[in-house]
C-alpha positions as CSV (number, residue, x, y, z in Angstrom):
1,X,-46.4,-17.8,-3.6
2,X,-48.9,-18.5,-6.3
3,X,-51.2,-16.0,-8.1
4,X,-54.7,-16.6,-7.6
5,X,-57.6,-14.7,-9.9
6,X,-60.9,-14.4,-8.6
7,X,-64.1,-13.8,-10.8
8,X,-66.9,-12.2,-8.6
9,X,-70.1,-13.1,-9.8
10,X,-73.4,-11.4,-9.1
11,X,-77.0,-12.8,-9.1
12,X,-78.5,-9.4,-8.9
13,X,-80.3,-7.9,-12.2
14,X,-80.2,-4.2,-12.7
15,X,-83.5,-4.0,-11.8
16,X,-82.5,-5.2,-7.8
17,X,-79.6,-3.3,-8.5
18,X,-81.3,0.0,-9.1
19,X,-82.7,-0.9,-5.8
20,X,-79.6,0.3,-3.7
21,X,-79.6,3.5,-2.0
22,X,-76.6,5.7,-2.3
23,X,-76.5,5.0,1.0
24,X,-75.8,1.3,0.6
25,X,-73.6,1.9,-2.4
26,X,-71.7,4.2,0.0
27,X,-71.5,1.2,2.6
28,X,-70.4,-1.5,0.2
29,X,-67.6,0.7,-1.4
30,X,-66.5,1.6,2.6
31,X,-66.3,-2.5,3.2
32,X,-64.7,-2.9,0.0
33,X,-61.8,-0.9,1.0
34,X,-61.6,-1.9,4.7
35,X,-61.6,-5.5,2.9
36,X,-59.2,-4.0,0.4
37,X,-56.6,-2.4,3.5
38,X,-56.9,-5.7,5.4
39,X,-55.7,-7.7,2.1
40,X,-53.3,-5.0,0.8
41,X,-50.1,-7.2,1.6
42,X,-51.9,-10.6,-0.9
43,X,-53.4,-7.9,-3.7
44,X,-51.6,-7.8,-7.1
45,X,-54.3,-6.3,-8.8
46,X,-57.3,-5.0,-6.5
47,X,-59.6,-5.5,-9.9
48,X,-61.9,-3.9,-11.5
49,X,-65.7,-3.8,-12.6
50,X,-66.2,-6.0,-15.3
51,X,-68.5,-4.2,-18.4
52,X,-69.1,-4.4,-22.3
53,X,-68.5,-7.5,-23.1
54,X,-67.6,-9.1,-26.3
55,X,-66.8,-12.4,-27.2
56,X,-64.2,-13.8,-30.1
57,X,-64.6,-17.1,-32.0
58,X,-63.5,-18.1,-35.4
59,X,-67.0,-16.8,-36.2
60,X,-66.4,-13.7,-35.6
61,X,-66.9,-11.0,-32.2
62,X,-70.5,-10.6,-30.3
63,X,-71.7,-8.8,-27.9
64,X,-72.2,-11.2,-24.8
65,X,-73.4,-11.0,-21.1
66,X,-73.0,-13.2,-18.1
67,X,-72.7,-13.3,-14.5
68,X,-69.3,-12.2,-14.2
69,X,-69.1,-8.1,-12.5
70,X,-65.7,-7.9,-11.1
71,X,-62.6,-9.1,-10.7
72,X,-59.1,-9.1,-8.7
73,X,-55.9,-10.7,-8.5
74,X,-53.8,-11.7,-5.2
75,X,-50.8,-13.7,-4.0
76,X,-51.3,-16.7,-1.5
77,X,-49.2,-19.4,-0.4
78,X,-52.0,-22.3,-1.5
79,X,-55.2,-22.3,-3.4
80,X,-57.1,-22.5,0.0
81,X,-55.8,-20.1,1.5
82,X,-56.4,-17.5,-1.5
83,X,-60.0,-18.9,-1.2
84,X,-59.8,-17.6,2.6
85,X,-59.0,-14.1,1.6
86,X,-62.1,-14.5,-0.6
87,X,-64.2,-15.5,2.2
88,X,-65.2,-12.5,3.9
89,X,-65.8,-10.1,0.8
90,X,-68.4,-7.1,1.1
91,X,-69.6,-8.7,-3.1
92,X,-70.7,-11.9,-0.9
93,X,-73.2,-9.2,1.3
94,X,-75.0,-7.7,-1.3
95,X,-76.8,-10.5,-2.4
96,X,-77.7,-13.8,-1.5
97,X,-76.9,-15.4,-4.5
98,X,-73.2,-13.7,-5.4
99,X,-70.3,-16.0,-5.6
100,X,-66.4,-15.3,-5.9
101,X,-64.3,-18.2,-8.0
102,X,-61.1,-18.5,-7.3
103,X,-58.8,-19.7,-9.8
104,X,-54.6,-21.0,-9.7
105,X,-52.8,-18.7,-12.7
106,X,-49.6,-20.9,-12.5
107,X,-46.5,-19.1,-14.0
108,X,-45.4,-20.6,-17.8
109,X,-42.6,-22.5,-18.0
């Protein structure tokens, strides 16, 4: 088994954002865990949101945004089939333009 992070990505801006009803965010967070359950036994790490963001160069640390709003960590035997687990997240629904990557974390050695 290989450990697999994925990045979830959201096209929305907060002004769409705003746009959600407590209704909807009700309904996404329902999905999310029915998503969540149905993945339990592959989930290292269910994630988190992704906020405040600051970046660190030899120039010093910034303040920084991007696309990136969530992320979670699971187990799968191969790349694709991490990518499968992906596949049918609630993040995908809420916009037309969200994506999930899905990157290898292969252990050091």
């Amino acid at each position: 088994m290989s450990r697999f992070l994925a990045i979830l990505n959201g096209a929305a801006d907060d002004e769409s954002m705003s746009e959600f009803s407590d209704d909807q965010q009700a309904g996404f967070m329902a999905a999310w865990a029915a998503w969540a359950q149905a993945n339990e036994s592959a989930l290292v790490d269910p994630g988190a949101p992704l906020f405040r963001k600051k970046m660190v160069t030899q120039a010093g640390v910034e303040d920084f945004t991007d696309s990136k709003v969530a992320y979670a960590i699971v187990e799968a035997g191969s790349h694709d089939e991490a990518a499968r687990i992906f596949s049918a997240h609630p993040h995908l629904t809420l916009d037309e333009g969200n994506a999930i990557e899905v990157l290898e974390c292969p252990p050091l050695q």
